[in-house]
N, C-alpha and C positions, 0 to 999 in steps of 0.2 A: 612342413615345407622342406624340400631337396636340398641341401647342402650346394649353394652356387646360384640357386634359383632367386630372382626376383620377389620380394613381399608380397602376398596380396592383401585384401582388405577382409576383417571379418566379420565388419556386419554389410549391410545394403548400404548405411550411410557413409561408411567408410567407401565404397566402391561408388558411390555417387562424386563423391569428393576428389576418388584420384582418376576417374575419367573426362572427370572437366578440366584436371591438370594435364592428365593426357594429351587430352584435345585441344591445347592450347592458350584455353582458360587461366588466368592469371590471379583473378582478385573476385570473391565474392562479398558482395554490400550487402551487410545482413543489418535485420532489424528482429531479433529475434524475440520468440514469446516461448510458450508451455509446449509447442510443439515443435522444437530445436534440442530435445536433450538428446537423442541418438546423433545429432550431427557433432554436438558439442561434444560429446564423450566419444566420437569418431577422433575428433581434432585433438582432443586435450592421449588419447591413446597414441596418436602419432607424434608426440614432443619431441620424441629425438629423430625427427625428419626421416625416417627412414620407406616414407612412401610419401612421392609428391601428392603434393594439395597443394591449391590455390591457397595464396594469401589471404585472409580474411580480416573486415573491418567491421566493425558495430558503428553504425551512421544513424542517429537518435531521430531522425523523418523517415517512411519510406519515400518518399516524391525526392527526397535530395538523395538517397539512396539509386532511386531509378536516374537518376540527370546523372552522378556520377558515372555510368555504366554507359549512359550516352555522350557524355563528354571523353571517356577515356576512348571507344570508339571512333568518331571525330578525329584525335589524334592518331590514332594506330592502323584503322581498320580492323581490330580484331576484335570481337563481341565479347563479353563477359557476362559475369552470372550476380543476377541480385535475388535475395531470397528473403522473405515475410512473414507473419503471422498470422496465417489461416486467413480467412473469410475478413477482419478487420485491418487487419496491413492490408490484403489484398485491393479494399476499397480504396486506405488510403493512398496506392499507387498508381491508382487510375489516372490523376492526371499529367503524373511522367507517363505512365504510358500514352494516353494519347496522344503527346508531342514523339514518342518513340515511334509509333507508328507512324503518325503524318511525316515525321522524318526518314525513313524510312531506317532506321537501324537498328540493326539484329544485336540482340541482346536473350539470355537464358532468363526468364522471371519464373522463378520458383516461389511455392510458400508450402508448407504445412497445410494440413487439412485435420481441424479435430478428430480425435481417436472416433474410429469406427465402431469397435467395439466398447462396452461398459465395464468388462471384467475379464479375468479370466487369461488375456496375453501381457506379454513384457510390453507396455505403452499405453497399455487399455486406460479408458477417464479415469483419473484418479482428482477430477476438482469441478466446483456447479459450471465452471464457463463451457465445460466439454460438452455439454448438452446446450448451450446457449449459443455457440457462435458454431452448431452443426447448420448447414443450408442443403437444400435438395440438388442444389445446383453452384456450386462456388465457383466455376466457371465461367458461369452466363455474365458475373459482372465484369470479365474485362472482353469478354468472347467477338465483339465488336473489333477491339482494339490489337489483337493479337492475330497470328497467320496461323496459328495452330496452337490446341489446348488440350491435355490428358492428364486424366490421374493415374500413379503408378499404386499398381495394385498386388503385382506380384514381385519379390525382390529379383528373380532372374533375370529380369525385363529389364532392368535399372539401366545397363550400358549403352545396350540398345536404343533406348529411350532418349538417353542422352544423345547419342550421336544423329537419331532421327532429328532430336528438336533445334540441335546446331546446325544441321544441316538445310533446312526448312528455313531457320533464321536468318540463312546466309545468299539461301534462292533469290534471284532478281526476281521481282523488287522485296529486296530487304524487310525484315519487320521482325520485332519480338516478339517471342513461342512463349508459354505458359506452360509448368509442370507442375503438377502441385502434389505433396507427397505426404502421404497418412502417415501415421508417427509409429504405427505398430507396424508397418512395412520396413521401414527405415531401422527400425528397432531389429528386426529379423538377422540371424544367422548368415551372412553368404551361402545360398545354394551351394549343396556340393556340385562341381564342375563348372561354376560363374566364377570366370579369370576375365581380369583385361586382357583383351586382346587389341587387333588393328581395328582402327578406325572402320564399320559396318556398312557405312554410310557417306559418299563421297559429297559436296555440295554439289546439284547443280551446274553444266555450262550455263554460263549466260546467252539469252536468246541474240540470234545474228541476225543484221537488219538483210530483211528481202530484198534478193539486187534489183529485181524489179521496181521495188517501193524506194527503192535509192535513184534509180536510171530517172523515175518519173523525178525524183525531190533536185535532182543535177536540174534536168530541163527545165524546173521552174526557177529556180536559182538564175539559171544562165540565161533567162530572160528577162530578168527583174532589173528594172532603172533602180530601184531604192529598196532593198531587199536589208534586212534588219532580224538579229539575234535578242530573242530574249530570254533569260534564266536567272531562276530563283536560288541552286544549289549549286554548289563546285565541289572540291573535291581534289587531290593531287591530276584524277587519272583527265578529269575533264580538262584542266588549268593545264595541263601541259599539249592540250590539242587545241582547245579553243584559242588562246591567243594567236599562233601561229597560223590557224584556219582565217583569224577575224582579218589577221593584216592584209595575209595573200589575196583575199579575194572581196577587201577593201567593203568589210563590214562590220557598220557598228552596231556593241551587244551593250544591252542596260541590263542591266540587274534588279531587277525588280523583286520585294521585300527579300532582299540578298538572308542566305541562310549560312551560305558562306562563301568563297571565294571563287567563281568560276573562270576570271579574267583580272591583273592588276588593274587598278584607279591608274597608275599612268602611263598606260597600254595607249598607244594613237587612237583604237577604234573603240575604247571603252565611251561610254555613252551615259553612264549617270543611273541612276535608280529607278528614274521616272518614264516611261514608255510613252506618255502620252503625246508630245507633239512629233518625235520621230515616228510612232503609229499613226499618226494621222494622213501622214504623206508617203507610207510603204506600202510597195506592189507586191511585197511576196514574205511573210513571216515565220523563220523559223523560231517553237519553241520546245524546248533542250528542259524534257523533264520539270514541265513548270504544272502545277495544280493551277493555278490564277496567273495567265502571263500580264493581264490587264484587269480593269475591272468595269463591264460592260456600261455600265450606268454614267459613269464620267468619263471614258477613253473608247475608241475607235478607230478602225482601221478603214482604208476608202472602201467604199462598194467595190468588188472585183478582185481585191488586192486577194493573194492565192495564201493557204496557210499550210505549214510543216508542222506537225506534233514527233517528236522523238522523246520515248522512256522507255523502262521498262514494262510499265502500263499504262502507254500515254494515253490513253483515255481515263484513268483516275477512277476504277471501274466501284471503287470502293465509297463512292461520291455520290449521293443520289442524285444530285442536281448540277452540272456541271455542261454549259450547253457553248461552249467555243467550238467554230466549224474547225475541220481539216479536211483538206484535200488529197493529202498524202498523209498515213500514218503508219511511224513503224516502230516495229517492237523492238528494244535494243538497251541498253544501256547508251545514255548520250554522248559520250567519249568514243563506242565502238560506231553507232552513226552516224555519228557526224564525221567521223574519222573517213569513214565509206562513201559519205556524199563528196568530202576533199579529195578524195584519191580518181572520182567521176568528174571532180571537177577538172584538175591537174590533166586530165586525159586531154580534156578539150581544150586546155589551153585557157582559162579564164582570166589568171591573173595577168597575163599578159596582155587582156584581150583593151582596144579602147577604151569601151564604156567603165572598165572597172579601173583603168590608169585615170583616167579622170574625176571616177567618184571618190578613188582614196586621194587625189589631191583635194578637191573643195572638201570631202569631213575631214581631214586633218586642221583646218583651221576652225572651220565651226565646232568641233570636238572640245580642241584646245581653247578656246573661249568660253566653250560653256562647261569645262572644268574651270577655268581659271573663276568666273564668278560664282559657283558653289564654293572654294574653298573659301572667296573674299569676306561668303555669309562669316567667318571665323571669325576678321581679323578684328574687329572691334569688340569691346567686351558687352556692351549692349547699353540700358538703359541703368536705373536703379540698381537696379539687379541682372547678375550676371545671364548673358544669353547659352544655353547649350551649345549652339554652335561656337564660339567662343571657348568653350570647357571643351567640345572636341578636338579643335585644331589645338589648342597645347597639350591637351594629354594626346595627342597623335603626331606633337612635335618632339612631346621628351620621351615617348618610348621607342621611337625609332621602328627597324622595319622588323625585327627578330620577333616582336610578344605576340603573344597571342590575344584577343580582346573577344572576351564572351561578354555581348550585352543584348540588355533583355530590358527595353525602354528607359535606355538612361542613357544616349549619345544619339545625335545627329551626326549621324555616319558620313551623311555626301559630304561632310568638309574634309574627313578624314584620307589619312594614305595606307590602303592595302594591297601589299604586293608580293605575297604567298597564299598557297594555298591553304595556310592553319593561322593567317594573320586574322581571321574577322569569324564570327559564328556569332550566326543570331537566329530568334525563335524560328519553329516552323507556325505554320499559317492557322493550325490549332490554338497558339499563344494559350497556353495554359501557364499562367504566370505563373511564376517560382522555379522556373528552369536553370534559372543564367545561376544559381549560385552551386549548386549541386555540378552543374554540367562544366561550371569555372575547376570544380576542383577534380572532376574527373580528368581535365587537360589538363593540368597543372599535375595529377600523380602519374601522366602517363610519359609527361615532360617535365622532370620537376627541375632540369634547367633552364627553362624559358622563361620569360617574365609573363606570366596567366595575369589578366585583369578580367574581374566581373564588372562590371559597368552597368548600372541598375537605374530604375526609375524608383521614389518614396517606397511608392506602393506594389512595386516589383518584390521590393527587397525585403518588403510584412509577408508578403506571398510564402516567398523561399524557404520559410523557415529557419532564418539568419542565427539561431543559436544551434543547431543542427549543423549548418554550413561550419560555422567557427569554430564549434567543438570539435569537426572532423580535422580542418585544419590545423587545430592546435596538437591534436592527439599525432599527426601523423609529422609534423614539421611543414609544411606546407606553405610557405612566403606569398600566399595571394592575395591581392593587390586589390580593397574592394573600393570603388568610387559608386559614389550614392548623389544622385542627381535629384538633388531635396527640392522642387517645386510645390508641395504643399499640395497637389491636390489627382484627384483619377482623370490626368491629360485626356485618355484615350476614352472615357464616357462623357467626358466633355464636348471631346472635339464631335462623338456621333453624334450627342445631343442638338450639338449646332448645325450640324449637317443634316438634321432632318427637321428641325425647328430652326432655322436661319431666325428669324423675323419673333417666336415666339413668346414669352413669359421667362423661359428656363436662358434666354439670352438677355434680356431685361435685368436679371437678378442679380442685385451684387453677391450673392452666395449663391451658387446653383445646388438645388440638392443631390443628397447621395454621392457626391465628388469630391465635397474640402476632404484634404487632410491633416486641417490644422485640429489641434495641438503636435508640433514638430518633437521626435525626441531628440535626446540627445544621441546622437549614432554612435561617435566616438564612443561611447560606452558601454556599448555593447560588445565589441572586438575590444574592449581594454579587460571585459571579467572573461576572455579567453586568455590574456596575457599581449592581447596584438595593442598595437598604436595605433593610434584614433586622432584625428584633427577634423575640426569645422572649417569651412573659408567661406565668406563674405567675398572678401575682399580680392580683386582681380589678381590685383599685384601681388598676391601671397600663394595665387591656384600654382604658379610653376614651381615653386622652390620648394610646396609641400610636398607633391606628385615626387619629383626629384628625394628628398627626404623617403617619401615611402618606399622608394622602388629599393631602394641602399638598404634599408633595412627587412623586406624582404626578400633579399638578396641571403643574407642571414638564415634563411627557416622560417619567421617569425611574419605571421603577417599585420597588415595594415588596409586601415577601413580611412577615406576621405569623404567627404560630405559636406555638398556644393551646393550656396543655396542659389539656386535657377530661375530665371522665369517660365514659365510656358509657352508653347511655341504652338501656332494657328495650325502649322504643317505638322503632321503624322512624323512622327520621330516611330524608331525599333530598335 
């Protein structure tokens, strides 16, 4: 090296590691096996910092591994890197990935691929599993789920490779890339003449919506008596357009199975979660990147009534079965489309126009009433047993507007108040349960001054792999806040059960099968053998002052688990 010059790296793993620092890369979630010793003697070479790397964590699941990397995301916008062990992490990651995909966020999933060779190179098998977890194909198991998948084969390629697969990951619409790297590659020399260099590979513009397909989506708009917003996702860039658009031109948006925050709860034209009776009576529906705005079999819109699709891929082309009309559809991100239909609208003069001074007077009142009896579901504590809604409105009274709440079937959201764009995140439409505690702590390291709540259902929180979850937070200092909504039993195979047997045997039975979850543990003890506080509450009167208690103490570092016992609720809770 030149006297003045920059470090490089000297093996491939080494040059894997400070190209993702490079590029922006912060933190890789590893769950390492036999095929990590060139990255680990990369890392453990560079002790005295003297070439960036990303931060790295040991996270004892890979699926809380992958939720971190989509949590931390979520908060930042910036992708990061999770990496595994060959062919068996790989499998176990699939179900974060498939919420990362359906989500759409780019994230690097890396793993290992057993030694190629038997003998002979620096990596080659040296133990029986090297021959046992070789596949023909170790791709093919997430290759569904990913936008792009390679194996790195030669070490010159490494930079390259990376900046391709960041790139790719970043393209609208969003999705995590797959690289997966042979251990005798990784193990390799640095090519003479492979230097970091600039960035290879720029991301993508995002696609611009067609003015045509915009001119056409104004003139259905601007003839619409009852014209209605629905959206599943928000996001800083959508939240700062859509509200401003919903008032002006005096329309109201529901959020349907909200994934996070598109529009505040006490916005005038905010509209609830539920789509179905404002769909019932809307002549023109715009939806704003939604996979399911409605869901055909119980909701509908009139005969006639005109439809808007706006995304990236508003057709959902990755969906085999997905059969919602549009009339207009355009390719965009929903903040830059929608943004273009306001600016066609503004032309003409709409919000000024009658019909729309009149329609945001009448929804400003029926708005406001039918917010005000969603939250009312709150205010009593229930029967026997504590109602969820009840558990939501207090812990959405003592956390105020700053936390952030990742739940994943453990709250009845429509009592709650969210009024940021990073105040609410809940599953996407995959629901591969075990998301909310992994993706709790990815917001929580990407903001670790904010108050993060995981907010779970029983059987969400067996999913997560909760000593995974605990041990990440313990090892790194992490004050998050876990509330466990102990109803005893699988709400959500319950509830289809009834829904397609109304009348049957499986509704007759005072124990339905396949659903109890009784014998209840004890929660509190599980986040007490990380070192966090732990409390059970029965009792209505003791839910505030625990919540209260916990927030103060992971205020500290230190986190804290509560555990509520609930009843279950007929309506779908997320």
């Amino acid at each position: 090296m030149t006297p003045g010059q920059p470090r490089q790296p000297c093996t491939v793993a080494g040059a894997f590691l400070a190209t993702l620092a490079d590029r922006g890369v912060e933190w890789v979630f590893g769950n390492a096996g036999t095929d990590f010793a060139p990255i680990i003697e990369a890392l453990a070479a560079n002790a005295d910092g003297s070439l960036a790397m990303p931060q790295t964590m040991e996270v004892l699941h890979e699926t809380v591994a992958v939720s971190m990397a989509h949590g931390y995301w979520l908060m930042t916008g910036r992708p990061q890197c999770v990496m595994v062990h060959v062919n068996v992490g790989v499998a176990n990651s699939l179900m974060g990935l498939m919420n990362a995909s359906r989500g759409r966020v780019p994230l690097l999933f890396a793993s290992g691929r057993t030694p190629i060779t038997e003998q002979g190179r620096l990596g080659s098998r040296n133990a029986p599993i090297h021959w046992g977890q070789e596949m023909f194909d170790q791709g093919g198991i997430v290759r569904e789920f990913v936008k792009w998948d390679n194996e790195l084969r030669a070490g010159e390629q490494v930079v390259d490779q990376v900046d391709r697969a960041l790139a790719i990951a970043q393209a609208q619409p969003c999705g995590p890339v797959y690289l997966s790297l042979p251990r005798e590659v990784l193990a390799e020399s640095l090519p003479p003449g492979t230097a970091l260099g600039p960035n290879s590979v720029e991301v993508p513009a995002p696609p611009h919506p067609d003015p045509a397909a915009v001119e056409a989506a104004v003139g259905l708009i601007a003839e619409a008596e009852a014209p209605l917003i629905i959206t599943s996702g928000g996001g800083p860039d959508l939240f700062d357009v859509l509200g401003p658009v919903a008032e002006r031109f005096a329309i109201p948006v529901v959020q349907y199975w909200r994934t996070s925050v598109a529009i505040s709860t006490e916005h005038p034209m905010y509209a609830g979660e539920n789509p179905a009776e404002l769909l019932s009576r809307s002549d023109c529906v715009v939806t704003l990147d939604s996979m399911v705005p409605w869901v055909p079999g119980g909701m509908r819109p009139p005969d006639g009534a005109r439809m808007i699709q706006i995304g990236p891929d508003p057709l959902f082309a990755g969906t085999p079965v997905r059969s919602f009309p549009s009339d207009v559809t355009i390719t965009s991100t929903a903040s830059t489309g929608l943004g273009a239909i306001a600016a066609g609208l503004d032309a003409i003069g709409l919000a000024s126009a009658a019909h729309t001074l009149a329609r945001r007077t009448a929804l400003a009142d029926d708005l406001d009433a039918r917010r005000q009896r969603e939250v009312a579901a709150g205010h009593e504590p229930g029967g026997q047993v504590m109602s969820p809604e009840f558990m939501s409105l207090t812990l959405s009274e003592v956390i105020g507007s700053d936390a952030a709440v990742v739940n994943e079937l453990g709250l009845a959201p429509a009592v709650m108040s969210f009024t940021g764009p990073h105040s609410f995140f809940g599953p996407t439409v995959s629901t591969g349960l075990g998301w909310g505690g992994g993706t709790a702590l990815g917001a929580k390291l990407a903001d670790p001054d904010r108050l993060v709540v995981w907010a779970t259902g029983d059987g969400s929180y067996v999913f997560s792999n909760p000593m995974a979850v605990h041990h990440a937070a313990a090892s790194q200092g992490l004050g998050l806040l876990t509330l466990v909504a102990d109803n005893r039993v699988w709400n959500a195979v319950r509830r289809s059960t009834l829904a397609v047997y109304p009348e049957g045997a499986a509704a007759r039975s005072a124990r339905m099968p396949l659903s109890a979850l009784d014998p209840a543990p004890d929660y509190p003890k599980i986040v007490e053998a990380y070192g966090g506080h732990g409390q059970h509450v029965e009792d209505p009167d003791e839910l505030r002052p625990a919540l209260e208690r916990a927030i103060e103490i992971c205020s500290t570092g230190r986190q804290a688990l509560i555990s509520v016992h609930v009843s279950y609720p007929d309506a779908a809770i997320h």
